[in-house]
C-alpha distance (Angstrom), angle and dihedral (degrees) to the residues before:
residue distance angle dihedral
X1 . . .
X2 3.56 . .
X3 3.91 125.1 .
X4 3.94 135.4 -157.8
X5 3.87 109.7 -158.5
X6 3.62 128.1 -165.5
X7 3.95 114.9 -87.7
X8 3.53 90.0 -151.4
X9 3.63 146.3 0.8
X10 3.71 111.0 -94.0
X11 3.94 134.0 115.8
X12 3.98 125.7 -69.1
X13 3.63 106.5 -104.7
X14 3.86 109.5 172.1
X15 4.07 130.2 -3.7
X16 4.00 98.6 -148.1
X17 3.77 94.7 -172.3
X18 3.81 146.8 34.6
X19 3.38 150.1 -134.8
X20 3.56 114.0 -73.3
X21 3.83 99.3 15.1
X22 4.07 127.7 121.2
X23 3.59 118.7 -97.5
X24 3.39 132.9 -174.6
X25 3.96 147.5 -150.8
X26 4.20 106.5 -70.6
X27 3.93 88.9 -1.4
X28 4.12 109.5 144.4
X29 3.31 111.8 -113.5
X30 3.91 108.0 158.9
X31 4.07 125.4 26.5
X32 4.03 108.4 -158.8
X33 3.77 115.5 -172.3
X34 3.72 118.5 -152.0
X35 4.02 126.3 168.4
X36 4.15 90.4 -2.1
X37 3.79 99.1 -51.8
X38 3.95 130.5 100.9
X39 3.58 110.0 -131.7
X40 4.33 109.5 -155.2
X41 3.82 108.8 -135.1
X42 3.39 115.2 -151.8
X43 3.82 145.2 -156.3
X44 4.08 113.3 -110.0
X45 4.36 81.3 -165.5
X46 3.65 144.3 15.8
X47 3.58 128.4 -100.6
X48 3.53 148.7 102.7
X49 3.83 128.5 -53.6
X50 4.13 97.0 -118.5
X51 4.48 91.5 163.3
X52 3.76 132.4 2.6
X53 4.41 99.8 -156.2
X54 4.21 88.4 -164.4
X55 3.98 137.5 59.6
X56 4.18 125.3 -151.2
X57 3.70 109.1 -79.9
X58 3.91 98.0 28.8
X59 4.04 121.3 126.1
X60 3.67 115.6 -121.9
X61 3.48 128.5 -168.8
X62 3.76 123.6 -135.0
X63 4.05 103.1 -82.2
X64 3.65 95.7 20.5
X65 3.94 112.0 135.9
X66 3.54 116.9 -108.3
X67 3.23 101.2 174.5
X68 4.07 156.5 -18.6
X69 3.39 144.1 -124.1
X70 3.65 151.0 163.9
């Protein structure tokens, strides 16, 4: 299974997908917001959403799991 981690710490702004749905290669997929600026994150593959590990408005720390796919 496939993760995408946080870059860097900062807070959960917006989830733009869910479980179950197609993703693909450089697709958004989380928006973190650190210091006043939304940082995209994107997908390095395609896949499906199978578990999202974070909700809007929680802090992550750079490397923390955001969510998988496969």
């Amino acid at each position: 299974m496939n993760q995408i981690v946080a870059i860097m710490a900062g807070n959960v702004w917006k989830i733009v997908v869910s479980v179950g749905e197609n993703i693909e290669k450089g697709q958004d997929v989380v928006i973190l917001e650190s210091m006043k600026m939304e940082i995209p994150i994107a997908a390095e593959a395609s896949g499906i959403v199978k578990e999202i590990h974070v909700k809007e408005g929680d802090f992550v720390n750079e490397g923390d799991i955001l969510l998988e796919f496969e």
